[in-house]
C-alpha positions in Angstrom: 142.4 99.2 95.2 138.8 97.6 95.7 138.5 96.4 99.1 137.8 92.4 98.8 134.5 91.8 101.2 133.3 88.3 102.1 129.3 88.7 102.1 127.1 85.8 103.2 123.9 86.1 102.3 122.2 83.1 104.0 122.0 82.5 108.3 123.1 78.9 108.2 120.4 76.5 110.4 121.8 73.1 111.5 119.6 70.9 112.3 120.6 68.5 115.0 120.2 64.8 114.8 116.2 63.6 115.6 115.7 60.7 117.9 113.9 58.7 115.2 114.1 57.4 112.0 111.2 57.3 109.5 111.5 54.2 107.5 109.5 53.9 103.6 107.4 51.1 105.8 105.9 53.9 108.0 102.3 55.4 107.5 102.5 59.2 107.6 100.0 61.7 108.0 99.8 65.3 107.6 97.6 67.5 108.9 96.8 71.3 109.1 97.9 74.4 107.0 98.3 74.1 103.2 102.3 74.0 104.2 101.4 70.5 105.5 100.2 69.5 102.0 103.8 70.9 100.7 105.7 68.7 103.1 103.3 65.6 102.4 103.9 66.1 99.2 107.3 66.2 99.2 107.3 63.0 100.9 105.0 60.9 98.9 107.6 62.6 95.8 110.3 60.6 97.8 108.2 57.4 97.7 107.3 57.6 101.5 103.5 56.8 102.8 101.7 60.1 103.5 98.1 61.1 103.9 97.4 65.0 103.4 95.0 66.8 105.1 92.2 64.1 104.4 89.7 66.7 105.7 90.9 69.7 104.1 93.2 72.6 105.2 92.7 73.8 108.3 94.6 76.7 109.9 94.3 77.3 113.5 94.8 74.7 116.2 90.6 74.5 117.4 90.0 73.5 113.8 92.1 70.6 113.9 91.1 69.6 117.4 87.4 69.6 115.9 88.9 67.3 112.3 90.1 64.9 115.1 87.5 65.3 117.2 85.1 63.9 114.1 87.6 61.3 113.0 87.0 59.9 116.5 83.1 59.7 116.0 81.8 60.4 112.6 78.3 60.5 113.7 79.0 63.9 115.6 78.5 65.0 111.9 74.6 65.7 111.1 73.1 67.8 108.0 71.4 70.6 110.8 75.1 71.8 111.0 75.0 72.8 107.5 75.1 76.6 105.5 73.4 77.0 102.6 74.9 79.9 100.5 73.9 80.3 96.5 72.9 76.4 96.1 75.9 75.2 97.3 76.2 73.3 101.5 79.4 73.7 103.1 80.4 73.0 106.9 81.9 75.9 108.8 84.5 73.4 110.4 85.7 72.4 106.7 87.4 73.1 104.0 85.4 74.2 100.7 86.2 71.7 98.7 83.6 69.7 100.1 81.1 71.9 99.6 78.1 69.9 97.5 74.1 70.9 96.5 73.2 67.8 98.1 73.1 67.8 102.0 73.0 64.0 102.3 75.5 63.8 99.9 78.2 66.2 101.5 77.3 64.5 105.1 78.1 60.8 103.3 81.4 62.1 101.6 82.5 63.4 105.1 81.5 60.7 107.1 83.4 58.3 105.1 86.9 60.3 105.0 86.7 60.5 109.0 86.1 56.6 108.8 88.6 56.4 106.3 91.2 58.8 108.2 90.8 56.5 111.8 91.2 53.7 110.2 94.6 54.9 108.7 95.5 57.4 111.8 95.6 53.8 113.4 98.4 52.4 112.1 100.1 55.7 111.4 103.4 55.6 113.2 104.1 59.4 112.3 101.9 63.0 112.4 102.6 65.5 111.3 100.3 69.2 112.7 101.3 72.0 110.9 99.9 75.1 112.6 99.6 78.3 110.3 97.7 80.8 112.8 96.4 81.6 116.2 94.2 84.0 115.0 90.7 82.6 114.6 87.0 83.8 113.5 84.0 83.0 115.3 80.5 82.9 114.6 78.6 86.2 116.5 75.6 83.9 116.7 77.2 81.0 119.2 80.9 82.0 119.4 81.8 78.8 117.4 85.5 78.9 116.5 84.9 78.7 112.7 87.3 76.7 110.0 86.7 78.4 107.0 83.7 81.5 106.5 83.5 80.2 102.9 82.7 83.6 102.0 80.0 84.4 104.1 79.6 88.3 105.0 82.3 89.5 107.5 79.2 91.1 109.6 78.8 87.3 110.9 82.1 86.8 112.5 84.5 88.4 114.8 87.8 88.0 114.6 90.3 87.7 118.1 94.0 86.6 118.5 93.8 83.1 121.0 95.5 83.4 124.1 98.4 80.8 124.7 96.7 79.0 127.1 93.7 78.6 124.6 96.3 77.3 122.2 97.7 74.5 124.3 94.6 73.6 125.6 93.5 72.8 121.7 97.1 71.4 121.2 96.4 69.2 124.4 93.2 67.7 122.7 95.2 66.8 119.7 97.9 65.1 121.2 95.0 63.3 123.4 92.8 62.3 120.3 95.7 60.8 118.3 97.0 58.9 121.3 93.2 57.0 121.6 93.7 56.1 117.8 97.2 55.2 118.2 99.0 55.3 121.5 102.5 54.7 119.8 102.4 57.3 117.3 104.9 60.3 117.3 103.4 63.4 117.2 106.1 66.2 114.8 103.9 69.6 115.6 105.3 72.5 113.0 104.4 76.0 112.4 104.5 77.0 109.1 106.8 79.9 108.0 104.0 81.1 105.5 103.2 84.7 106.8 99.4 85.8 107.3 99.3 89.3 106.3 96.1 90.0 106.1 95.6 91.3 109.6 98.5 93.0 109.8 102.6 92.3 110.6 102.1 92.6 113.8 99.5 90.6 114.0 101.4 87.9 112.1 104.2 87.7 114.7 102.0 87.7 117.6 99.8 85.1 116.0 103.3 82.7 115.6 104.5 83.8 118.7 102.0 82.3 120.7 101.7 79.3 118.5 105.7 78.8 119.0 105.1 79.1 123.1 102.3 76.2 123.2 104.6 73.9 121.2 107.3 74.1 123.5 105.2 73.6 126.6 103.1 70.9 124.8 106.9 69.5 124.1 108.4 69.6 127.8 105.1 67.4 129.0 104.8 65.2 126.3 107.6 62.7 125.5 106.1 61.6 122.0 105.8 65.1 121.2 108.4 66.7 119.1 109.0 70.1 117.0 110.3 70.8 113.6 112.4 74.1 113.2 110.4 74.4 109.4 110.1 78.0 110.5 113.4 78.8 111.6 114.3 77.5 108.7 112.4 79.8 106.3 112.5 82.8 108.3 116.1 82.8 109.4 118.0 80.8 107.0 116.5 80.6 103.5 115.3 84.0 103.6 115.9 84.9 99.6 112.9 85.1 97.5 114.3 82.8 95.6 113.4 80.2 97.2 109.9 81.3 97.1 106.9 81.3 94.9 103.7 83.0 93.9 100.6 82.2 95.9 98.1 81.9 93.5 95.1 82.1 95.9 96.8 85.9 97.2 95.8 84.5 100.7 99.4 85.1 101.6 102.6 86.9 100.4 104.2 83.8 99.2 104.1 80.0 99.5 106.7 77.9 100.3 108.0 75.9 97.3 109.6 72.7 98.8 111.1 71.0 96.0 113.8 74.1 96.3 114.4 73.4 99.9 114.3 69.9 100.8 
């Protein structure tokens, strides 16, 4: 006789209870790694307000410190900052999709979606910073902490792992810069389960890792600061590739696909 087993194949994750609501009234916005656009997304599919990323993806936690840090003051923004690589301007603090062969043109286009971006930040009553690494690349010429290299050769960057106190301190500036656009928001920091392979698995955990510790100390300081386990949730509950789907830019081993799991 067969012996009868009773296999689960799924950790279950309860979420407890938040201490807020958010209504269909309430401005949303999203900000961060390209799981923040999944989750905005899926809101605006369920008829709730949400801006996404209106500066572009951006990864690591001094990136989106910088995006808010020129949604504050637009004019920090001048053309000398730009790269020219085969016809084509980008920003080093910006996503590529802004990229443009006119440099007064690109500046224009990004000075009016910070403008646009504090004007809505400052009646947002929810954020939403979705952190995707603590691994960053900085220029060899002034150490900047770059956004995106937008495919410039690897010989102008090195690349380095940012220390947990680095990470809060950027975190810190976040929280700061929202609360001067909008002291009554609530700030939902997340890290995204979306793994970063390229530099390694190791790498990967110790990048989350430390993102994971500056959450919860930005969390036990800050009483309109709150986490969501979006992680957990991947990583030790919906772990079957199922639930998964093909990254078609082959940054990552897979992408999220929220309309399977909320």
């Amino acid at each position: 006789m067969l012996e009868t087993f009773n296999l689960k194949f799924r950790t279950a994750f309860n979420l407890q209870d938040s201490a807020f609501r958010i209504n269909y009234s309430d401005d949303i916005c999203c900000m961060g790694s390209c799981f923040a656009e999944e989750i905005g997304q899926k809101l605006r599919t369920a008829q709730f307000k949400a801006l996404i990323n209106p500066l572009g993806i951006a990864y690591n936690p001094v990136s989106l410190a910088k995006h808010l840090g020129y949604i504050l003051d637009a004019s920090s923004l001048v053309p000398s900052d730009l790269r020219q690589r085969q016809d084509l301007f980008q920003h080093f603090d910006f996503h590529g999709k802004f990229g443009d062969t006119n440099r007064d043109l690109y500046i224009s286009t990004l000075v009016n979606q910070c403008n646009n971006t504090k004007a809505y930040i400052q009646k947002a009553k929810y954020i939403f910073i979705t952190l995707g690494t603590a691994i960053v690349y900085q220029l060899k010429t002034d150490q900047r902490i770059v956004n995106n290299c937008h495919k410039f050769p690897a010989l102008n960057f090195d690349k380095k792992l940012l220390s947990t106190k680095q990470v809060i301190h950027s975190l810190e500036v976040i929280v700061e810069r929202i609360k001067s656009l909008q002291e009554n928001a609530k700030i939902i920091f997340t890290v995204s389960p979306i793994r970063h392979l390229k530099s390694g698995f190791r790498q990967n955990q110790l990048s989350k890792s430390t993102l994971h510790l500056a959450v919860q100390a930005l969390e036990q300081t800050n009483t309109d600061v709150s986490y969501f386990p979006s992680y957990e949730l991947i990583q030790d509950d919906l772990r079957d590739y199922r639930f998964f789907k093909e990254d078609s830019s082959k940054s990552f081993s897979n992408c999220i696909h929220m309309g399977k799991i909320l």
